[in-house]
MARRO-848358 format. One record per residue: residue in one letter; y, x, z of N, C-alpha, C in turn. Coordinates in pm, whole numbers, plus 50000, padded with zeros to 5 digits. Atoms other than C-alpha are relative to their C-alpha. Layout:
# MARRO-848358
AYXZYXZYXZ...
# end
This chain:
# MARRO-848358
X498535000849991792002561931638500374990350111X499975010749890793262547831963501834992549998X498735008850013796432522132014500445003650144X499704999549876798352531932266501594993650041X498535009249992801452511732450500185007150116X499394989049911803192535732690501234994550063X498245004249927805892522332939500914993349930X498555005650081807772498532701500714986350126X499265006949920809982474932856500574991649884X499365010150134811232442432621500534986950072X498825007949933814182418332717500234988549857X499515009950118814862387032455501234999450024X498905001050009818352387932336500734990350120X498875009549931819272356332561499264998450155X500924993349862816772368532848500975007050101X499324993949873818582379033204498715012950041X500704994749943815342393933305499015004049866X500954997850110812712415133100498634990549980X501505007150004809382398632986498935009850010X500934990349954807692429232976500675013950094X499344994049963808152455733219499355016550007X500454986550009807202491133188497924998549996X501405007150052803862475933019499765015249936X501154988650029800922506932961498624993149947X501545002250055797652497132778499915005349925X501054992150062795132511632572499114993049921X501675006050062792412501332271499425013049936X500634989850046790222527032185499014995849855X500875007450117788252520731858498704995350054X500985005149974784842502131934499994994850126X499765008449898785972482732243501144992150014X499875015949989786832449232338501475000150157X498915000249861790372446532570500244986450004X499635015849949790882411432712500845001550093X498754995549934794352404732775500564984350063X499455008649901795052375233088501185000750023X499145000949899797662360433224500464986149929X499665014449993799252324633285501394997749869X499454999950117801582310233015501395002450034X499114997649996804812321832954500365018650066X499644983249948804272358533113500075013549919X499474990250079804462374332781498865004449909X500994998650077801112380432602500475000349858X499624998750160802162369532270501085009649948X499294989250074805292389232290499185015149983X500614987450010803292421632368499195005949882X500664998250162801062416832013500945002649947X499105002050110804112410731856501285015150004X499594987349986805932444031982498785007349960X501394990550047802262462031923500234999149813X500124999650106802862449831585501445001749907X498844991450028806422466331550500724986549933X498975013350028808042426331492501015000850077X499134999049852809762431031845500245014750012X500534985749956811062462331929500295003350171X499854995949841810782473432311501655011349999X499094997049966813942483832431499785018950087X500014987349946812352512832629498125005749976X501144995750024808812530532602499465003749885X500734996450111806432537532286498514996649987X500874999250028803822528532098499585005149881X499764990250116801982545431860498064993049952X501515002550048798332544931674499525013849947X500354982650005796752579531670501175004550008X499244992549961799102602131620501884997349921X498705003750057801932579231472500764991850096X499265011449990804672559831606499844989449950X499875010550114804402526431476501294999649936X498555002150010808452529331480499935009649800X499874994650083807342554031204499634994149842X501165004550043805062536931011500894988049888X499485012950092805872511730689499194986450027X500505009849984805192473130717498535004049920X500784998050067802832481630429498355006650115X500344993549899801232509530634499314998050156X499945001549840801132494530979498934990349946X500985006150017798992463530796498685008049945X501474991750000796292490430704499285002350077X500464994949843795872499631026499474988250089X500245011649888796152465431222499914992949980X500305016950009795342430131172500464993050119X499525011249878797352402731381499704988049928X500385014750043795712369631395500514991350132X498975004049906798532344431520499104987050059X500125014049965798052313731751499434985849929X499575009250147798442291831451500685008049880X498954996050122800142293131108500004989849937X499505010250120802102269730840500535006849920X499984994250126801472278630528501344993949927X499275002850111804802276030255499844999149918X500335002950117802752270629984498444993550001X501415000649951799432256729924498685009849924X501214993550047796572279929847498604997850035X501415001249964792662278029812499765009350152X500304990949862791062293030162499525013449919X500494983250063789732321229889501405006150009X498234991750016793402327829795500415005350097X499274995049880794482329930122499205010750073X500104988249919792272353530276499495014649896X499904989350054792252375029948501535003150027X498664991149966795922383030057500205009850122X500004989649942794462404030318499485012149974X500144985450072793272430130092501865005449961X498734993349991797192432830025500155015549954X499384986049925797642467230183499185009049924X500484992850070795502481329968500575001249852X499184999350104797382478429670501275004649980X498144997750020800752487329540500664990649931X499395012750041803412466429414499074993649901X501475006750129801392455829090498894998750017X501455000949954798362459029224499184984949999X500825015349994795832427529216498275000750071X501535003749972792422416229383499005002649859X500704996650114789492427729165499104987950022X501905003249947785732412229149499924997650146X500474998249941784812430929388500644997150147X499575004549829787432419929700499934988149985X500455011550004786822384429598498724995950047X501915003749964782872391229669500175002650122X499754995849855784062410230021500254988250034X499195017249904786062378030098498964991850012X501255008649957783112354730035499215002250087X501294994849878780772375830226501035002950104X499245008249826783452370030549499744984750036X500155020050007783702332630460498864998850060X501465003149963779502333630486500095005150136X500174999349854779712351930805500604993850089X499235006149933782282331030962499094985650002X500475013450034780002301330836500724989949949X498385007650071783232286830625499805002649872X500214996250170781732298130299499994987149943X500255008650062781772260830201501464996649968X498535004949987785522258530257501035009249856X499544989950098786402285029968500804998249873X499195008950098787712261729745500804989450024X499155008149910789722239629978500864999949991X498784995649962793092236330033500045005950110X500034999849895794002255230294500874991650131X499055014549921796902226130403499114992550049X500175009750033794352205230409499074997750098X501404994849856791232220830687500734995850073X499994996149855791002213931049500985009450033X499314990549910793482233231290498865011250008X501194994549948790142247831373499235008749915X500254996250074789422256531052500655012749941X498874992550045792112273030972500275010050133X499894988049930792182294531245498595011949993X501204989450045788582307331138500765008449874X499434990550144790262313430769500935006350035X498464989350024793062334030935499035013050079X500884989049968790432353031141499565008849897X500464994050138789042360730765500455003949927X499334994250083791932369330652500275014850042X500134991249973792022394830863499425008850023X500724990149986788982412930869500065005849823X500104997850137789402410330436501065015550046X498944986950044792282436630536498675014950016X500784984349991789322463030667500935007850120X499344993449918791712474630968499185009750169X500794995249868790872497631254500184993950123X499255008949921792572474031493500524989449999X500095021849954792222433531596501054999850056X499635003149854794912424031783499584978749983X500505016550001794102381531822500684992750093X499385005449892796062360131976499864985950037X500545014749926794372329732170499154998949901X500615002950115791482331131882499454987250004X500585014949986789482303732041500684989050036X499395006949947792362281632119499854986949948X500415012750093791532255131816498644996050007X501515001550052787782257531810499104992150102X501145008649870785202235131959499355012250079X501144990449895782722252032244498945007949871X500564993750037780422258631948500405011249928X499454990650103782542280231695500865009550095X499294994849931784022292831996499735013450039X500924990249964781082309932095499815012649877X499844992150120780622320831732501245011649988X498914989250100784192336931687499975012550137X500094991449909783382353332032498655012649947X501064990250082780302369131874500365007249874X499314994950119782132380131575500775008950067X499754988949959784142397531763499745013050075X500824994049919782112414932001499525011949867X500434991750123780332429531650501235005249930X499134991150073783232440431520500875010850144X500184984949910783492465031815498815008849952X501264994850052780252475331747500045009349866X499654992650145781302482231421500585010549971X498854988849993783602507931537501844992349986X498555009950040786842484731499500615002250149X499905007249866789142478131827500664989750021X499575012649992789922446131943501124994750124X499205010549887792762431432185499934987649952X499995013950009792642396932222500744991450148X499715007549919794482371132434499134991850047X500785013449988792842345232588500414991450185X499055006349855793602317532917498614995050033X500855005549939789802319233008499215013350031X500614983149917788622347233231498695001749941X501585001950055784692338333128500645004549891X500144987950107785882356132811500115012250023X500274988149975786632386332948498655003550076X501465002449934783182380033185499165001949873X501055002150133781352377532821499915010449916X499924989650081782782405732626500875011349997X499114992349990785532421732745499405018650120X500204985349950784952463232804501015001350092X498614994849904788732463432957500334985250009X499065012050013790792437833056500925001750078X498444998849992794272437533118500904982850097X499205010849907796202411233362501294997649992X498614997849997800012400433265500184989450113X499465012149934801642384733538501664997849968X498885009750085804992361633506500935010350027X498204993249962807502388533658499735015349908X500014991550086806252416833339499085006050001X500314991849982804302436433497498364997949986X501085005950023800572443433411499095014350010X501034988049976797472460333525498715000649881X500975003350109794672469833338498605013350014X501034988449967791092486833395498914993449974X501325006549998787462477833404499604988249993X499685014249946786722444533395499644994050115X500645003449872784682445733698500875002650043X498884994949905787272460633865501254992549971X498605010150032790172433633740499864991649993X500125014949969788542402733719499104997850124X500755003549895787952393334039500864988750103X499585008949928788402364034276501845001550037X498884995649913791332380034460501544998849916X498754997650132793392390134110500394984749930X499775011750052792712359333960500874986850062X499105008049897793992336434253501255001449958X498394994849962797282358234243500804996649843X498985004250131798152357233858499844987549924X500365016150104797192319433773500474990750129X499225009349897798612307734124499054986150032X501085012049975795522286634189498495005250025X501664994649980791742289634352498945005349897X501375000150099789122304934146498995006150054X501064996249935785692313734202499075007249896X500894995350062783132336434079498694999550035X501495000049934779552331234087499225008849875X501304997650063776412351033950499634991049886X501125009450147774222336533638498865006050017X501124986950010771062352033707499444999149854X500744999150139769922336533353500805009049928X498894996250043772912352933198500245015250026X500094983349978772712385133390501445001250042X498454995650012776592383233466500924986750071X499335009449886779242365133640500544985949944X499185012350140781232327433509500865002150118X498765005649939784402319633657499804982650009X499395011449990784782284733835501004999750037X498855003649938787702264633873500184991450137X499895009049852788792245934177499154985049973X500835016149994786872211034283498685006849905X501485000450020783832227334158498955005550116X500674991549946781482235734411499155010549991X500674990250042780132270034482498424993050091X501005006749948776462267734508499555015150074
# end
């Protein structure tokens, strides 16, 4: 089932100028889209229209062969998982509690968590390596932490579609790497993933597509060889960058300025 965003165009009520502008992308199930660009050029809104919160003023998106416009909140969380920036919780719940509320969508009004999505949830926790946190508050974790338990809340839903927004933005270098490997496998898995991120070396690491917003709406999006490259990068971050080889690595890193190329 593929996600598709077709020519929308989206203006904030007190906006002169659009933020997005006749924006086109694509996730196909079992690949990885990494979605650039400098802050303020609109990324987060674009999840947040993908996830029918915003609505685009002009264009369409849809998920197979639905509109999302069509689609019930209920409904639309079956399908997609959005994992925000952050979150502040209004109540306090255990980290189990909280990411058994992404089985949700599987239920109906009365409906309740059994056994058996309580054992699913643990066995995320363990793969996330947070299985110790399960009885925690969740007020109470790391920023860092808590952006793993919202990651976990969202795979508890079972959706055909990630969207993620800045996942590694809290996490040290090591869990960073981790939630990058987590996601990578959940392509694999058949799942598809958009993700934000403000570090090209992620799309260099895992990204199949990657997508470029720059500040005046508009945004390209293809190969990643073919989009991350010296030239693009310069233009939509308004500052030097450099790409070099890894031969251990097999693949390219992005430096920043004042580092020398060797």
């Amino acid at each position: 089932m593929g996600y598709q965003v077709q020519n929308i165009t989206f203006t904030y009520p007190s906006g002169k100028q659009p933020v997005l502008r006749e924006v086109s992308l694509s996730v196909a199930q079992g690949e990885v889209v990494v979605l650039l660009g400098p802050n303020g050029a609109g990324k987060t809104t674009l999840l947040l229209c993908m996830m029918n919160l915003l609505k685009p003023s002009a264009g369409q998106i849809s998920i197979g062969d639905h509109d999302i416009k069509e689609l019930t909140p209920r409904e639309l969380a079956g399908k997609v998982a959005y994992v925000p920036q952050s979150h502040e919780p209004a109540f306090d719940y255990t980290v189990l509690e909280f990411v058994l509320m992404g089985r949700a969508p599987k239920y109906g009004v009365f409906g309740r968590p059994d056994k058996g999505d309580e054992t699913r949830c643990m066995e995320i926790l363990d793969e996330l390596g947070i299985q110790h946190l399960a009885n925690h508050s969740y007020i109470e974790i790391s920023g860092g932490e808590r952006q793993q338990v919202l990651i976990a809340r969202a795979l508890a839903q079972e959706p055909e579609v990630l969207l993620f927004d800045e996942p590694t933005a809290h996490l040290d270098f090591g869990n960073q790497q981790r939630a990058l490997n987590m996601i990578s496998n959940m392509a694999k898995r058949g799942h598809g993933v958009l993700m934000t991120t403000h570090h090209p070396d992620h799309a260099l690491m895992l990204g199949d597509k990657t997508a470029l917003l720059y500040k005046d709406g508009k945004l390209v999006e293809g190969l990643t060889e073919e989009i991350v490259t010296e030239e693009r990068l310069t233009e939509v971050y308004d500052t030097d960058l450099y790409l070099i080889e890894i031969e251990k690595l097999g693949r390219q890193a992005c430096l920043l300025p004042g580092i020398r190329k060797k």
